[in-house]
C-alpha atoms as one frame of an Amber mdcrd trajectory, in Angstrom:
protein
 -45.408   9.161 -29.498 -47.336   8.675 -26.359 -46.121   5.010 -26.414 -42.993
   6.335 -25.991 -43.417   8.642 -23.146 -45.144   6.342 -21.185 -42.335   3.375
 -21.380 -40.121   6.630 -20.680 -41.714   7.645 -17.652 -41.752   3.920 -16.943
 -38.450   3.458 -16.749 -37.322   6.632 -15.199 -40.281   5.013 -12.109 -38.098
   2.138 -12.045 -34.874   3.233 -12.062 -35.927   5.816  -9.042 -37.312   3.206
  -7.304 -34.531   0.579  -7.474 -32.261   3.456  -6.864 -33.744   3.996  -2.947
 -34.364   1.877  -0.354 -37.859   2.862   0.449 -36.896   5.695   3.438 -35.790
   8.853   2.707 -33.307   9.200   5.415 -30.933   6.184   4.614 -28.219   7.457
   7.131 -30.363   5.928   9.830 -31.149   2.487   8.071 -27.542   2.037   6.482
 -26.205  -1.579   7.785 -22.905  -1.002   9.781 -20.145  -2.417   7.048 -17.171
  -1.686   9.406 -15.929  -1.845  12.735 -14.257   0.782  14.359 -11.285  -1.452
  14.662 -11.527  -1.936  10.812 -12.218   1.952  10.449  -9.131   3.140  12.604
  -6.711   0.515  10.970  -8.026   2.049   7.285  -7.512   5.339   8.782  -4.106
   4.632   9.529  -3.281   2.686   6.444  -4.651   6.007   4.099  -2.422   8.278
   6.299   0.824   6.763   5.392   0.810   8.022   2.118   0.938  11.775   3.627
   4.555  10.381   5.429   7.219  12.274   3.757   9.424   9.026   4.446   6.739
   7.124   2.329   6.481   9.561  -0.719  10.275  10.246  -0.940  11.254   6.199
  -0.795   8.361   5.209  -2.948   9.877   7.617  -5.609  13.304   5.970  -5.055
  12.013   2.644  -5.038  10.418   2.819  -8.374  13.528   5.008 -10.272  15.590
   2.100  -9.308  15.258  -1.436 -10.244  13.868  -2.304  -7.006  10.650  -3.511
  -8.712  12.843  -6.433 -10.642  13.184  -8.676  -7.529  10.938  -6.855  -4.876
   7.069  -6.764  -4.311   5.226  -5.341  -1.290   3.696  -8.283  -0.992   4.118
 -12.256  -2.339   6.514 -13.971  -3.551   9.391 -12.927  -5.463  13.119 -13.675
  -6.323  13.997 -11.222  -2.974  11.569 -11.222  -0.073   8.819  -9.355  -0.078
   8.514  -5.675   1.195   6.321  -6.310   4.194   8.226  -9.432   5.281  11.129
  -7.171   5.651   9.465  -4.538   7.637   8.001  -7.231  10.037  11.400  -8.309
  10.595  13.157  -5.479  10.992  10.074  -3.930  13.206  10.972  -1.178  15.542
  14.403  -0.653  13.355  16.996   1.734  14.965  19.349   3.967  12.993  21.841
   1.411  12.902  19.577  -1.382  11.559  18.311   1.200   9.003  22.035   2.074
   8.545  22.541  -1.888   8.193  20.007  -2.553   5.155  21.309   0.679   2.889
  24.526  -1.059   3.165  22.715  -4.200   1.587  21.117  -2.195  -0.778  24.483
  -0.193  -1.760  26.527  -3.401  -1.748  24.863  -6.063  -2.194  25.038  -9.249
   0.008  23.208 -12.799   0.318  22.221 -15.765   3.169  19.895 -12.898   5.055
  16.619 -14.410   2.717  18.163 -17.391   1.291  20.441 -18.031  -0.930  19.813
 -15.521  -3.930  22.151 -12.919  -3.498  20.948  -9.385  -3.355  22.732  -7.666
  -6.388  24.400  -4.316  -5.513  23.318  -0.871  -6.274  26.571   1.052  -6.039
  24.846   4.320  -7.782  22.728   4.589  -4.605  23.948   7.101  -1.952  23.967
   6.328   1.377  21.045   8.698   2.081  18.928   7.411  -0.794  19.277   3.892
   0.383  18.176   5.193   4.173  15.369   6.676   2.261  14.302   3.483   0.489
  15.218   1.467   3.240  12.695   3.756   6.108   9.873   3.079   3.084  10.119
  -0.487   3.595   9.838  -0.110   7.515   6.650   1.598   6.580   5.016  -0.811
   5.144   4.671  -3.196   8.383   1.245  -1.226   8.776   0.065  -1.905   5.449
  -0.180  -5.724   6.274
């Protein structure tokens, strides 16, 4: 039995002391891992998700079939979420106006030459909704 307790207590040593870095106050010895830059852009990035524009469209987005031909990012049979929102950057009323009308209808040549299929079930203000979800994701890049 006393075998056992000492491999025990051995291991329990080892796993304390693997655990820490040698100083009890780590704060002062942690290595820097990001840059303010880095930290602001992260802080900006988690912050979207509070948007009320970003929670309602991301709900629309995924009801619909959105998914089928969309990604945020890479490539896909439409173009990707964030290419849109770095295109349509700085996006007025009538340029968000402009795309739920693409989503509603339908319409091709804006990404090539697969044509956008049409959503005619989508009201105008859900489409605005999906559409100011996109814009949102220019940040995300």
């Amino acid at each position: 039995m006393k075998k056992y307790w000492v491999a025990f207590s051995a291991l329990c040593l080892m796993a304390v002391a693997c655990g820490s870095n040698g100083n009890s106050d780590s704060a002062t010895n942690k290595p820097e891992t990001t840059t303010p830059a880095a930290e602001s852009h992260e802080s900006a990035a988690s912050d979207i998700s509070k948007n009320p524009d970003y929670t309602k469209g991301l709900k629309l987005v995924a009801q619909n079939d959105c998914l089928t031909c969309h990604k945020i990012s890479g490539e896909s049979t439409g173009p990707a979420y964030d290419k849109v929102a770095a295109k349509y950057a700085g996006a007025d009323e009538t340029t968000i106006s402009m795309l739920a009308e693409h989503i509603i209808k339908g319409g091709s040549g804006h990404w090539g030459t697969v044509p956008m299929t049409p959503h005619p079930t989508v009201s105008v203000a859900d489409a605005k909704q999906m559409v100011k979800y996109v814009l949102l994701l220019k940040d995300q890049q």
